[in-house]
C-alpha positions, -999 to 999 in steps of 0.1 A, spaced: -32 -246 -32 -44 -281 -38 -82 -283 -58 -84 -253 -74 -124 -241 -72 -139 -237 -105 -150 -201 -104 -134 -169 -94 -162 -164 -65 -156 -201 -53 -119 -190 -50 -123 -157 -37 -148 -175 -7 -116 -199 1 -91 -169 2 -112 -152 24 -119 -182 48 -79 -191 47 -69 -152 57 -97 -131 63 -91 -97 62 -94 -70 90 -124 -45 84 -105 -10 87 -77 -21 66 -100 -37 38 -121 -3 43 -84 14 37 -76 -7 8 -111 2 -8 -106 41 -1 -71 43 -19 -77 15 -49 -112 22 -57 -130 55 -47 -99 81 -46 -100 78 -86 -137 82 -80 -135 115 -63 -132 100 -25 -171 104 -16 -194 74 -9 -227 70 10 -222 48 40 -244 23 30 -223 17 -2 -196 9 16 -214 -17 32 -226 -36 -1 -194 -30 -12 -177 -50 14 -201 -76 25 -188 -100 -4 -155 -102 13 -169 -114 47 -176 -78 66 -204 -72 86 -223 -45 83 -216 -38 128 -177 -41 122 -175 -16 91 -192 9 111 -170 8 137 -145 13 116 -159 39 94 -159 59 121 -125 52 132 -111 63 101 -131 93 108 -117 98 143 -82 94 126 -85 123 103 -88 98 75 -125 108 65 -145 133 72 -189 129 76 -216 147 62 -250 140 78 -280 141 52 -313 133 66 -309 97 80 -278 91 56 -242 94 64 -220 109 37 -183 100 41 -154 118 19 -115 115 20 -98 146 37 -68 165 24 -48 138 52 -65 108 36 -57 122 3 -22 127 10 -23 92 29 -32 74 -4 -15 94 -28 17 86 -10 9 51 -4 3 47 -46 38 44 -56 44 21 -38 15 -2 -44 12 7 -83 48 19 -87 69 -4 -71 107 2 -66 132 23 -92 155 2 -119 177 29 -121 198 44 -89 226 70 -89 242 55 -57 230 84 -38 217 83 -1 195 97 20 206 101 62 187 107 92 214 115 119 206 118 155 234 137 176 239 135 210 218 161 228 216 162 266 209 126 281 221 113 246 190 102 236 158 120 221 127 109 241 107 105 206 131 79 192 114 50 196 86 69 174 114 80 150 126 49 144 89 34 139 80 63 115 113 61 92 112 20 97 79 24 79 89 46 52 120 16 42 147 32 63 174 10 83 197 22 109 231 10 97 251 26 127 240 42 163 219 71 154 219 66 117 193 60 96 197 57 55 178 47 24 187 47 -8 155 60 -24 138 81 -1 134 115 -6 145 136 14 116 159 19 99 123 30 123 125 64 118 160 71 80 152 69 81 129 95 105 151 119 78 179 113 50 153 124 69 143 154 74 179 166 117 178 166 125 193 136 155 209 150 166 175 166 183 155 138 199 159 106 188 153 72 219 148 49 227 138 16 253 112 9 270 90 -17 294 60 -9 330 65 -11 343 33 -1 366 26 -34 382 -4 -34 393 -9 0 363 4 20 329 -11 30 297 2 4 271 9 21 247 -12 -1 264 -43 13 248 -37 44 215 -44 28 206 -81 39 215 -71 75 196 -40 77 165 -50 60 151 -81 67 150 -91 28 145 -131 32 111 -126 49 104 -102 25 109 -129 -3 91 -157 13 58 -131 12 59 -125 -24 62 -159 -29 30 -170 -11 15 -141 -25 23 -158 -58 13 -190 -46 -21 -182 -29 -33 -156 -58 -19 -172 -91 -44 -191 -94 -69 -161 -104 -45 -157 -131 -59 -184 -148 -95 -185 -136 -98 -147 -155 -94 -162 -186 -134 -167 -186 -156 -136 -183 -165 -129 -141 -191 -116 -126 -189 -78 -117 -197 -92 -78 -168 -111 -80 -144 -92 -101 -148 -65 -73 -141 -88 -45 -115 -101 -60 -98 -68 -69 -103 -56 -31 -88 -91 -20 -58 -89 -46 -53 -51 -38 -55 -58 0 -32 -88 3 -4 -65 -21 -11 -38 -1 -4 -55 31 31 -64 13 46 -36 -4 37 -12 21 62 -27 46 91 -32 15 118 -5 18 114 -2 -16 149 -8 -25 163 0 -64 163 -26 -85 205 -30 -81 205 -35 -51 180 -63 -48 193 -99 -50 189 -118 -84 157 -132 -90 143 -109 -69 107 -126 -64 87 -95 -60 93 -84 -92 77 -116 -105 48 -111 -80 44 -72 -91 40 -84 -123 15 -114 -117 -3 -87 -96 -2 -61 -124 -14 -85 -150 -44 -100 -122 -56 -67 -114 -62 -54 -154 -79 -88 -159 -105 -79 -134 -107 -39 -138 -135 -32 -162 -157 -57 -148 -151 -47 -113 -155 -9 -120 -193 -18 -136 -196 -28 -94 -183 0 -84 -203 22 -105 -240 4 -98 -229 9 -60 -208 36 -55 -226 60 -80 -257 52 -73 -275 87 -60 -241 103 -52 -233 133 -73 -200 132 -58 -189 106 -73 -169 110 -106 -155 98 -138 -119 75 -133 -89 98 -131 -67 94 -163 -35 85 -137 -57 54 -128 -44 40 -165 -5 43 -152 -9 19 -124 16 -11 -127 31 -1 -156 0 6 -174 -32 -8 -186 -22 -36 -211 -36 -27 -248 
């Protein structure tokens, strides 16, 4: 971007005009980066001064409080006139799982093992839940490289039977392990990769996320307001988020040379511990204000993208 604003709120206000971000998934973004290390409890009304800096009004965040609620992502304690709200075990588990992949990012090493999701033929040769199937493994980085097989080269394999548990046909496909055997005459399987998973797209987003949030990079080399610093650690969290959570998360050899997410993990990474302590001193004045519930920073918070620079 052209003009670069002076300050990191002036910067944040642009982002925000040029993309502005949906209220439950902001409201997701905030529940897994900032108040699951916190202990997962905040008073409704927190949420909302945490959020209005980025643009969200105070009528959509309840709506979608109480979505999140309705989707087993939060549960609600009624105090008086105040609302309570605290991550369930299945928001827990939701943001837990969704951490590795935000913080984590793919593996450098791989042992050219596989993991299979075979469907067989069963009655009218097709399972009336595959369309979901295929949406739910899609979303956890698995491609279908042949008719009724799905692979990844990462995925655990507990992570498929999880999802054939959640769809109710855990008898209806097969969960294998595989390696490739193709030798020197055959086809490996990880040549299928830019055909099965769309990795040019994939590129061209880390490079506008490069492009639109570099910039911070710079800005943080002068002190920022704790206002700011937390709006611009939801923003920089969201926009990764919105990334990484549709990469298949393939290992490192794999990838093609000059792989531009690594270089955008790694602007990411070095963005987000530039704004952390100043954005937690937010967090605390809001979040902890009159809530017992909410706690000290978890010491696996320090871990996150490759850990806190000394």
């Amino acid at each position: 971007m052209a003009n670069t604003p002076s300050s990191l709120g002036s910067y944040v206000a642009r982002l925000l005009k040029d993309d502005p971000p949906r209220a439950k998934s902001l409201c997701v973004s905030l529940l897994g980066d900032a108040l699951a290390c916190h202990g997962g409890a905040i008073w409704l009304g927190g949420i909302i001064e945490l959020l209005e800096p980025l643009g969200i009004n105070e009528r959509l965040l309840r709506t979608s409080v109480f979505r999140l609620v309705a989707q087993g992502w939060l549960q609600a304690e009624r105090h008086g006139r105040r609302s309570l709200y605290q991550l369930s075990e299945l928001g827990r588990r939701r943001t837990a799982h969704a951490s590795q992949r935000i913080y984590d990012g793919p593996s450098a090493q791989w042992n050219g093992d596989w993991t299979l999701v075979a469907l067989p033929r069963l009655g009218n040769n097709a399972l009336s839940e595959r369309v979901e199937l295929r949406r739910e493994l899609t979303w956890e980085g698995f491609a279908l490289i042949a008719p009724g097989l799905f692979a990844h080269p990462q995925a655990d394999a507990n992570t498929a039977h999880e999802i054939l548990e959640k769809l109710g046909i855990p008898d209806k496909a097969l969960v294998l392990a595989g390696r490739d055997l193709a030798g020197a005459g055959g086809l490996p399987i990880a040549s299928l990769a830019p055909q099965c998973w769309n990795l040019d797209a994939l590129a061209d987003q880390y490079r506008h996320f490069s492009s639109q949030l570099g910039p911070l990079d710079k800005l943080l080399d002068a002190p920022a307001e704790p206002v700011d610093a937390f709006a611009a650690r939801m923003l920089l969290l969201h926009t990764w988020r919105r990334i990484v959570l549709h990469d298949p998360q393939l290992p490192v050899p794999m990838l093609p040379e000059q792989w531009p997410g690594h270089a955008a993990r790694e602007l990411c990474g070095r963005i987000y511990w530039k704004l952390f302590d100043a954005s937690e001193q937010y967090l605390d004045a809001v979040a902890g204000k009159d809530n017992e519930r909410y706690t000290p920073l978890s010491d696996e918070v320090y871990a996150r993208f490759g850990g806190r620079p000394v």
